[in-house]
C-alpha positions as CSV (number, residue, x, y, z in Angstrom):
1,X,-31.0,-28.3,25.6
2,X,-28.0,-30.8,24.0
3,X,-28.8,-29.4,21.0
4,X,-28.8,-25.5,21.8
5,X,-25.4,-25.5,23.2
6,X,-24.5,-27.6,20.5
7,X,-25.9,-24.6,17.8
8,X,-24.4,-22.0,20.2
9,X,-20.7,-23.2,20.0
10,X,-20.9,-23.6,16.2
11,X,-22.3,-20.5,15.2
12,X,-20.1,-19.2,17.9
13,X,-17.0,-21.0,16.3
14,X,-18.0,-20.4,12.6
15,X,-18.4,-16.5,13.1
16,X,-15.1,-16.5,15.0
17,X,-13.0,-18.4,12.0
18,X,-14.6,-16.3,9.2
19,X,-14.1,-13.5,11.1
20,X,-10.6,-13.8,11.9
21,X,-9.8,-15.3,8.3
22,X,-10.9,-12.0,6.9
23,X,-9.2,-10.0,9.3
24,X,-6.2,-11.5,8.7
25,X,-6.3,-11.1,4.8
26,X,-7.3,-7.7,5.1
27,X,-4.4,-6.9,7.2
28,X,-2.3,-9.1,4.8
29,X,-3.1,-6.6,1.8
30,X,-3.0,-3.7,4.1
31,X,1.0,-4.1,4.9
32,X,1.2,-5.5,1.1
33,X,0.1,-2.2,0.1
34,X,2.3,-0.2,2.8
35,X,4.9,-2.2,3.6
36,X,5.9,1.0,6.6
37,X,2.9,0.5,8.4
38,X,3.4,-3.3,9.4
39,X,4.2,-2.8,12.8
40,X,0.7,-0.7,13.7
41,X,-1.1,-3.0,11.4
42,X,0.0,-5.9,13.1
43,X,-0.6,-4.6,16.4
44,X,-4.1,-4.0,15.9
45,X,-4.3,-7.0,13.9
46,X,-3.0,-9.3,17.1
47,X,-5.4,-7.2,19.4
48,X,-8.4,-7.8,17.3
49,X,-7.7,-11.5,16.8
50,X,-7.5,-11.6,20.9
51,X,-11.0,-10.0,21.4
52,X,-12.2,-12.3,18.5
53,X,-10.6,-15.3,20.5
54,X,-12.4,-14.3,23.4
55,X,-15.6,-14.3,21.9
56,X,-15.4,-17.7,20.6
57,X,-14.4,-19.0,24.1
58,X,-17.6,-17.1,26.0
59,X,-19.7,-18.7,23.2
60,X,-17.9,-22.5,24.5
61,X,-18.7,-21.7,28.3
62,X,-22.5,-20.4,27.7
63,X,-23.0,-23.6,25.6
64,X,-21.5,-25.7,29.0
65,X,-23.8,-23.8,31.1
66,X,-27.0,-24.8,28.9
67,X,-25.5,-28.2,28.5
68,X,-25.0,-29.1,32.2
69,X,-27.1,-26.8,34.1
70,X,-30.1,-26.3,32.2
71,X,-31.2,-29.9,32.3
């Protein structure tokens, strides 16, 4: 079960890096484009990084749970 949660937290962690990476170029050369639409672009930007945040730290507590309670 080690070795689940183990595979659970990286994939979880991996998907959450590329995925914010990429977010945060695309919203990089969205306000490089149009430099008047910063503010909404980074609001939904910081929102988006939040939910992606969250999801990386549900992955962290379901690999805990198969780590310590599944034994």
């Amino acid at each position: 079960m080690l070795t689940i949660g183990i595979g659970i937290v990286g994939l979880g962690l991996v998907a959450v890096g590329l995925a914010m990476g990429h977010a945060t170029a695309k919203a990089l050369e969205g306000i490089a484009r149009q430099p008047e639409a910063a503010d909404k672009i980074n609001r939904v930007l910081i929102l988006g990084l939040a939910i992606m945040e969250s999801v990386a730290i549900y992955s962290l507590i379901i690999a805990i749970l198969i780590i310590f309670i599944l034994r």
